[in-house]
N, C-alpha and C positions, 0 to 999 in steps of 0.2 A: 667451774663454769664461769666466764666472763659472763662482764655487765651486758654488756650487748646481749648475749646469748640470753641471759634472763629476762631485760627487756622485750626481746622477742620472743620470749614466750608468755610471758605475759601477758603480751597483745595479741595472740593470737589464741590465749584461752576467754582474754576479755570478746573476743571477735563471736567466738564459739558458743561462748556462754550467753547472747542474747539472742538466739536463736533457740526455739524446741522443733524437733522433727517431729514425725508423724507419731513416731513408737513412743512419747514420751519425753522427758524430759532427762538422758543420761548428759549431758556436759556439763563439766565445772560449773558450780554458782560462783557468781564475781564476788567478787572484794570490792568495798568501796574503791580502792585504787584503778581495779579495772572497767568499773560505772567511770569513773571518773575521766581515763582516758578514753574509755569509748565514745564518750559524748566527745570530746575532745576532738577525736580522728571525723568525726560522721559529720561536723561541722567546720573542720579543718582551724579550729582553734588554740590558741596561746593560753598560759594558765591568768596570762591579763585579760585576755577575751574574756573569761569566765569571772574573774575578778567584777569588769565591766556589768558583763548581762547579771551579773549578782547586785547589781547599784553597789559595789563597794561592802557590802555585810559582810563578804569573805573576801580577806586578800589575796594578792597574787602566792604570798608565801602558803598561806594556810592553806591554799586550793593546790600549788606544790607540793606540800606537807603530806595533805591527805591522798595525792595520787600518784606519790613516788614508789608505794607497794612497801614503803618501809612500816615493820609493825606498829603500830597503834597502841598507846598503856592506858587513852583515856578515850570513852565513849563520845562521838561527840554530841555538843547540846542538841535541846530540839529544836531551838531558830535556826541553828544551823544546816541540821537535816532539813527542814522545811525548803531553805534554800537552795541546798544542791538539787532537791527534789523538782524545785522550780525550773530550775536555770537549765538540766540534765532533762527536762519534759519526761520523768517519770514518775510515779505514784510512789508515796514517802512510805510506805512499804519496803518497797524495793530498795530504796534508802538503806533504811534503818536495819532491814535482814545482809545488807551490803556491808553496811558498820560492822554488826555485828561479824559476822565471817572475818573483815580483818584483823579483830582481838582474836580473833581462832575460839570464833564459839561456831559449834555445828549445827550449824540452823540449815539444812537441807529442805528442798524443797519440796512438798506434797500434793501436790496436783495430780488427779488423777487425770487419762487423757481423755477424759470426757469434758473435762474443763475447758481445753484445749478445741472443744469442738462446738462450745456455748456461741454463738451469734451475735454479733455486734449489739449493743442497747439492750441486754436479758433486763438491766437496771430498770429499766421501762415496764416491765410489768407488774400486777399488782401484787398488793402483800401475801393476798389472799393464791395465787396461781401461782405464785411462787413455793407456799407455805404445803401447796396440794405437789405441786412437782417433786419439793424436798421427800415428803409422806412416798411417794413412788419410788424415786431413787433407794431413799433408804432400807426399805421392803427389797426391793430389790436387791442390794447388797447382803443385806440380812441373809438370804437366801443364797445367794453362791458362796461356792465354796474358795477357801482361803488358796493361798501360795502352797500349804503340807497338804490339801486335798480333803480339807476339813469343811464343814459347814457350819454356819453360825445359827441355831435357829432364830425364831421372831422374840423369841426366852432371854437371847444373848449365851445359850450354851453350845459349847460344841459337839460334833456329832462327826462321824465317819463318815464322807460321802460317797 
């Protein structure tokens, strides 16, 4: 495989990978590499641009470094995450499980797609309606049955269903 070839797929898993459809979330999770030129492309950015809107905390090299898809031996710090998080307008979350995926740890992702269907500002309500919603859902789960056709009771054992 040429480089070209890998750089284009690369960008076209980065492309894929920030999106979830309807059924879920099946696409590649990114790599920092691919957080990195995604923001990149979506802002038509230089690895100086990014250098710039970082005030200089990360340089043009090290923001090259981290999104040339070449492996990773060291984590990087948390000012640093902090920063790409900034500068990338994503939640240092996403960051950080970004990092990690490029040392090749498998940090997938778990979102069920009800998450996916939460409303802008849930943060907004209180502790207390939050804490009665969790209490429903998780009754709720409790109760259906798993992926082998199994049921969980309210016990935590399983059961035939």
């Amino acid at each position: 495989m040429t480089g070209t070839d890998r750089r284009s797929r690369r960008t076209s898993r980065a492309a894929s990978s920030r999106v979830s459809g309807p059924d879920g979330d099946d696409s590649p999770a990114p790599g920092l590499d691919d957080l990195i030129r995604a923001g990149m492309h979506e802002r038509g950015w230089s690895y100086s641009d990014l250098e710039r809107a970082s005030d200089r905390a990360l340089t043009r090299g090290r923001w090259q470094q981290l999104g040339s898809g070449v492996p990773q031996r060291k984590f990087p710090d948390p000012a640093s995450l902090t920063v790409i998080a900034r500068v990338l307008e994503v939640d240092t979350t996403t960051v950080v499980l970004a990092a990690a995926r490029s040392l090749g740890l498998d940090v997938g992702r778990r979102r069920a797609q009800l998450a996916h269907l939460l409303p802008v500002h849930t943060d907004r309500i209180s502790e207390r309606m939050r804490d009665a919603i969790l209490t429903l859902i998780r009754s709720a789960v409790a109760e259906a049955p798993d992926d082998r056709g199994l049921e969980v009771s309210r016990s935590g054992a399983l059961r035939a269903g």
